[in-house]
N, C-alpha and C positions, 0 to 999 in steps of 0.2 A: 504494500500500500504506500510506503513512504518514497518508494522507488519509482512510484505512479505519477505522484505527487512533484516528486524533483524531477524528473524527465518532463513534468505538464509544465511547471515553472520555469526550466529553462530553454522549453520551446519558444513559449512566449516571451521571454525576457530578447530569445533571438530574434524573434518572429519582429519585434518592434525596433530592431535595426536596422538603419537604410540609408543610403547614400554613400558618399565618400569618407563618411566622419567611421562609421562601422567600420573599413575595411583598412583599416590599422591611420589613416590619420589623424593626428593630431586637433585639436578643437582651438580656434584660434585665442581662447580669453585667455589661457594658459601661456600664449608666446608672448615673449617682450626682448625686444630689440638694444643691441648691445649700445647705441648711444645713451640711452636712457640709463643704464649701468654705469658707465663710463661715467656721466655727468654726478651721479649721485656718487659715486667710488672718488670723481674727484675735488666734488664739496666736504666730504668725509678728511681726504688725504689733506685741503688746505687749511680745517677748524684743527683736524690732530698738530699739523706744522704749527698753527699760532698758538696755539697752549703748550706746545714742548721749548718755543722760543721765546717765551713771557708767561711763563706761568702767571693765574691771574684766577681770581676767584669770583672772576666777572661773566657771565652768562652768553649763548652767541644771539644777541638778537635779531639779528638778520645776516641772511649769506645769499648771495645770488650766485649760480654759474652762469658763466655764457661762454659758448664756445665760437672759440676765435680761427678754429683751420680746422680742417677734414682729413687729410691727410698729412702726418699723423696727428690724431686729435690733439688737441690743445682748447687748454681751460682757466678763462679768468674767472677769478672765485673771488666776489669781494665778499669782507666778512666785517660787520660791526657788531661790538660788544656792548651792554649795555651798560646806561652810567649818564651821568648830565653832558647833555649837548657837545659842552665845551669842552671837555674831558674825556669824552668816549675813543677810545682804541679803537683805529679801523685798518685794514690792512687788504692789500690787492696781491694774491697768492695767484701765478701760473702754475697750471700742471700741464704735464707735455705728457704722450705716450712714447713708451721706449719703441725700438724696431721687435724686442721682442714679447709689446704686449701690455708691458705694465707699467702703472702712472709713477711720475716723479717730478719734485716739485723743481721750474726749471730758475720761480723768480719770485721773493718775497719783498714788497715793498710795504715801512709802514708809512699809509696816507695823510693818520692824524694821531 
């Protein structure tokens, strides 16, 4: 009876596969594209570089990337910390990609 049962169930569980998605591809909400990586891997690599070079007990209140080349990526990451206007730590971190792959930081300037 149970064997009735699990062979009825996963008729039907087959029976309601169809198209290209059943036939081993992938479902697209699951991909995400390596720029998107890269940018967030290298807003990451430029808040670790300003806290390893001014240790500070000051929070990151804002970070933007923008990427400045394609070939090989390259990433300005500005990052301000919080604190009064006049006083606040802001800093404009490149990250470049190596030839084999991985980010490194190519230019740290601090802005204010």
């Amino acid at each position: 009876m149970r064997a009735i049962l699990f062979a009825g169930l996963c008729t039907s569980l087959l029976g309601a596969c169809h198209g290209a998605n059943c036939a081993g591809g992938e479902p697209d909400v699951f991909q995400v594209e390596m720029p998107e990586i890269s940018a967030i891997s290298a807003r990451s690599m430029a808040v670790d570089e300003v806290y390893s070079r001014h240790p500070t007990r000051a929070l990151i209140d804002f970070a933007n990337v923008e990427q400045t080349a394609a070939e090989p990526a390259t990433y300005r990451v500005h990052v301000e910390l919080t604190g009064a206007p006049e006083r606040r730590a802001i800093y404009d971190v490149d990250v470049s990609e190596t030839p084999d792959g991985r980010l490194e930081v190519t230019n740290f300037e601090k802005a204010q």
